[in-house]
C-alpha positions as CSV (number, residue, x, y, z in Angstrom):
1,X,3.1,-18.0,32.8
2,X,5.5,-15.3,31.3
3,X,4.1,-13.2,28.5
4,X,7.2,-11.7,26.6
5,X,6.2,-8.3,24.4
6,X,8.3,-7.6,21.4
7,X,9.1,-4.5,23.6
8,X,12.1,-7.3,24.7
9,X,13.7,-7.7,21.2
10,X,13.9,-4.4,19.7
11,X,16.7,-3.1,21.3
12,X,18.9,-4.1,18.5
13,X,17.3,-1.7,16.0
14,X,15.9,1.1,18.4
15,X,17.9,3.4,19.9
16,X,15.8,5.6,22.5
17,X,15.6,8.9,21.3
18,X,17.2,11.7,23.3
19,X,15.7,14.0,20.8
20,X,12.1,15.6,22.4
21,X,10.0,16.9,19.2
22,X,9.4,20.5,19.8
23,X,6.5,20.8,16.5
24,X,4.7,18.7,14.7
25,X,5.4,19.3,10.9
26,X,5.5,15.6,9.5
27,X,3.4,12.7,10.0
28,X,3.8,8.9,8.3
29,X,2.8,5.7,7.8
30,X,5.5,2.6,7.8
31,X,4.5,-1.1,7.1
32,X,2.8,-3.1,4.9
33,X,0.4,-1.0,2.6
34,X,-2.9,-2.5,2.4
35,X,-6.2,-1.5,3.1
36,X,-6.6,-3.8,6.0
37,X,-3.0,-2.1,7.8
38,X,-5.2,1.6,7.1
39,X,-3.9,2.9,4.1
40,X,-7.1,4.9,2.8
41,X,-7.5,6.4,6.1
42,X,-3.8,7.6,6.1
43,X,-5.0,9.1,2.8
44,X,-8.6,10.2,4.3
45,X,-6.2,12.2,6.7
46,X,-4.1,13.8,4.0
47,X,-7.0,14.8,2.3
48,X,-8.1,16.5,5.6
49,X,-5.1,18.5,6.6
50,X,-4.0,19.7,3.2
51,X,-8.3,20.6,2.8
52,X,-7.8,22.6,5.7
53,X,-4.5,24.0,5.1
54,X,-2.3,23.0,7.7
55,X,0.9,22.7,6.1
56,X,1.7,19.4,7.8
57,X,3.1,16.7,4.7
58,X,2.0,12.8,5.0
59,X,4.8,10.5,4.3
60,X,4.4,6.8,3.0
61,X,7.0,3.9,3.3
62,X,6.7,0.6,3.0
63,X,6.0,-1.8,0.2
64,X,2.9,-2.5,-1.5
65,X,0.4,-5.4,-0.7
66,X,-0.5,-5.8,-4.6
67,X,-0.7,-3.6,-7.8
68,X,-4.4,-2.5,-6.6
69,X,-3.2,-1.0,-3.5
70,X,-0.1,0.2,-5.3
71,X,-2.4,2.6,-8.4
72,X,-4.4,4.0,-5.2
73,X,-1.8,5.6,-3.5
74,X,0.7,7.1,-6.5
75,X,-3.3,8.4,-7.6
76,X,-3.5,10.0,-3.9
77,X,0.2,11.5,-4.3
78,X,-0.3,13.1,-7.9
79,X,-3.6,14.3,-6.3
80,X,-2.1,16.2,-3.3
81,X,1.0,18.3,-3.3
82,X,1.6,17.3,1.1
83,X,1.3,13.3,0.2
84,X,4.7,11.8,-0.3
85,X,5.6,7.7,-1.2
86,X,9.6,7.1,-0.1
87,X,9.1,3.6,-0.9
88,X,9.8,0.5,1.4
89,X,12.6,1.3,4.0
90,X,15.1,-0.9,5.6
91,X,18.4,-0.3,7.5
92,X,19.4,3.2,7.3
93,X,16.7,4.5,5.2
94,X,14.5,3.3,7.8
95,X,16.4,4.9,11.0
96,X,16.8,8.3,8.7
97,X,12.6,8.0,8.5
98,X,12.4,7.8,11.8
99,X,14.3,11.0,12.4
100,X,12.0,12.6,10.2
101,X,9.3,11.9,11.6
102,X,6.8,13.6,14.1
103,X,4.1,11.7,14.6
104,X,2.9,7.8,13.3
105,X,-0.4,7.1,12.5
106,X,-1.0,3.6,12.6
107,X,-5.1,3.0,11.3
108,X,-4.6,-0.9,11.1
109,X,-7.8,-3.0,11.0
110,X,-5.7,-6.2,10.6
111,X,-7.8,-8.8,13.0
112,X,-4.7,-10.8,14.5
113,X,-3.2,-7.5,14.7
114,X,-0.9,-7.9,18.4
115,X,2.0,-6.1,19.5
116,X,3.2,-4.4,16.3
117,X,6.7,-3.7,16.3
118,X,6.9,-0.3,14.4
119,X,4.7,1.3,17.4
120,X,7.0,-0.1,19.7
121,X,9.9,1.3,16.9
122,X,8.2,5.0,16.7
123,X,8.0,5.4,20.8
124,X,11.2,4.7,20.9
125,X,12.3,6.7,18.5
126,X,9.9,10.1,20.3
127,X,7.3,9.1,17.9
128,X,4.0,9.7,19.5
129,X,1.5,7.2,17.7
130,X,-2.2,8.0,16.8
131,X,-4.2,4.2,16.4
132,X,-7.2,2.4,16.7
133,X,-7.6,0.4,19.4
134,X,-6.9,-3.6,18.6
135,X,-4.8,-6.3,20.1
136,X,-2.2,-5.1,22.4
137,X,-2.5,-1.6,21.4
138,X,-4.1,-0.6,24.8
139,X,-1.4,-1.7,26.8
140,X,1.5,0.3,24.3
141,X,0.1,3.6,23.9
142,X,-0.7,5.5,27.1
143,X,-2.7,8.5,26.8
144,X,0.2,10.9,27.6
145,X,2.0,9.2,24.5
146,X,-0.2,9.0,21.6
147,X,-4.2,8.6,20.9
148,X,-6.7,5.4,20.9
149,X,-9.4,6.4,18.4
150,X,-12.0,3.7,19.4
151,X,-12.9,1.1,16.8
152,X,-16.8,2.4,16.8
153,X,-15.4,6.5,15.6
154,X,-14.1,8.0,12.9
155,X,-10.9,7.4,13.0
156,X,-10.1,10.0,9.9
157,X,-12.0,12.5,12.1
158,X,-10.4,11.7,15.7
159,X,-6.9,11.9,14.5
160,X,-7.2,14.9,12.7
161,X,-8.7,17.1,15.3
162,X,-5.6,15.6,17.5
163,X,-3.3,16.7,14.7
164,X,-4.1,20.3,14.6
165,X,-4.2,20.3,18.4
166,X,-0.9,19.1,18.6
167,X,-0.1,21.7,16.3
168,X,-1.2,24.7,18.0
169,X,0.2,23.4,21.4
170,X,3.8,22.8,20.6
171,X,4.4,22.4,24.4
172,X,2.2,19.7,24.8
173,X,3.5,17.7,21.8
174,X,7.0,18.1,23.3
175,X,5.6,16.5,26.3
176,X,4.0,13.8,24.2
177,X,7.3,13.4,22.4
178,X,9.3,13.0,25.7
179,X,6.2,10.6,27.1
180,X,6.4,8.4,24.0
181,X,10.3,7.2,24.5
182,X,9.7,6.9,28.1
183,X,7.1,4.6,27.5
184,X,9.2,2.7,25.4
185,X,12.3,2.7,27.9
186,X,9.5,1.4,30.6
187,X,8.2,-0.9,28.4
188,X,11.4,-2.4,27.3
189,X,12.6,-3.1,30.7
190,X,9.2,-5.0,32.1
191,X,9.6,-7.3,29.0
192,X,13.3,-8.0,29.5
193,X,12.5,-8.8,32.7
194,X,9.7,-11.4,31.4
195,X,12.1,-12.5,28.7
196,X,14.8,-13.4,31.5
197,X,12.5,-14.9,33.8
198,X,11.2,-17.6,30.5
199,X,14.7,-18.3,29.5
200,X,15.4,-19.0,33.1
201,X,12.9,-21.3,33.4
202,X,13.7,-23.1,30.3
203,X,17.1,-23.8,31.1
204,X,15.9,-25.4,34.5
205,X,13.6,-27.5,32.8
206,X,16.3,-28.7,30.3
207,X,18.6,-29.0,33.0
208,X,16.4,-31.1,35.1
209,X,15.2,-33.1,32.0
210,X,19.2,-34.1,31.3
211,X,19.2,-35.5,35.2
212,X,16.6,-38.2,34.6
213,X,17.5,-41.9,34.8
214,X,17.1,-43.2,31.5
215,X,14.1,-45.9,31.0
């Protein structure tokens, strides 16, 4: 059986970044907004970081799941001056985010959550990704990359301790920077390969199907 990532299909819209983040000075979340894709814990971490004064601003994108979800966030960016909505992103507005941005957190507690492509989308791009562990996640996010926060912790707690660490050691989030579009590079090639091998074996099957005697 081939399994085929989404790793195989994103090489239309990512480019893999030659550019190695050297600080950590913004961190985002892009998607659906909704509290089951992690909103109020992006916000939990705002909160955190501009409580304890580290500078770093927390930009949102994406459009909103309803008109609930909607009042919570604008509340959360009148509320704090490093919270920022730039609204739902496609095309170039979306690859300009991307440059932006240092580091995506990605909270989702969506159950039939898989192989999400904007994780895939931020590695390439140098993003490394701080998540909680679900679906395919594991297999995405290496260590050296990024951060799985566990599903039993704190994941408001986890990736804000990681924040500020990343902060202080600029060399090791340069490292994490450069690890993150490796990962994607690797990750890309193993599901080509899957990708060709499926194709492959659906064209024999047609082919041998077309060579049957008719009944």
């Amino acid at each position: 059986m081939n399994v085929v990532s989404n790793a195989a299909i994103t090489d239309g819209t990512v480019q893999i970044s030659s550019r190695t983040r050297t600080s950590i000075e913004k961190v985002g979340f892009l998607g659906n907004i909704s509290h089951e894709k992690g909103i109020l814990e992006v916000i939990a971490v705002a909160e955190q970081l501009e409580r304890q004064g580290t500078g770093l601003e927390v930009y949102i994108a994406g459009p909103f799941e309803n008109a609930e979800v909607e009042q919570e966030v604008q509340a959360a960016v009148a509320r704090l001056h490093t919270l920022h909505y730039v609204g739902a992103l496609y095309g170039s507005e979306k690859e300009s985010f991307w440059q932006m941005l240092d580091v995506l957190l990605f909270p989702s507690k969506y159950s039939n959550e898989t192989a999400p492509v904007v994780v895939l989308e931020a590695l390439g791009h140098g993003v490394p990704v701080v998540a909680w562990e679900r679906g395919c996640l594991s297999t995405m996010v290496a260590p050296a990359s990024g951060l799985l926060v566990n599903r039993d912790r704190d994941f408001v707690a986890v990736a804000v301790k990681r924040l500020i660490q990343w902060q202080h050691d600029p060399a090791g989030f340069a490292e994490a920077s450069r690890a993150a579009a490796r990962d994607f590079a690797r990750q890309h090639a193993e599901s080509r390969v899957c990708l060709d091998a499926l194709l492959n074996e659906l064209c024999a099957d047609v082919s041998a199907a077309t060579l049957l005697p008719a009944t």
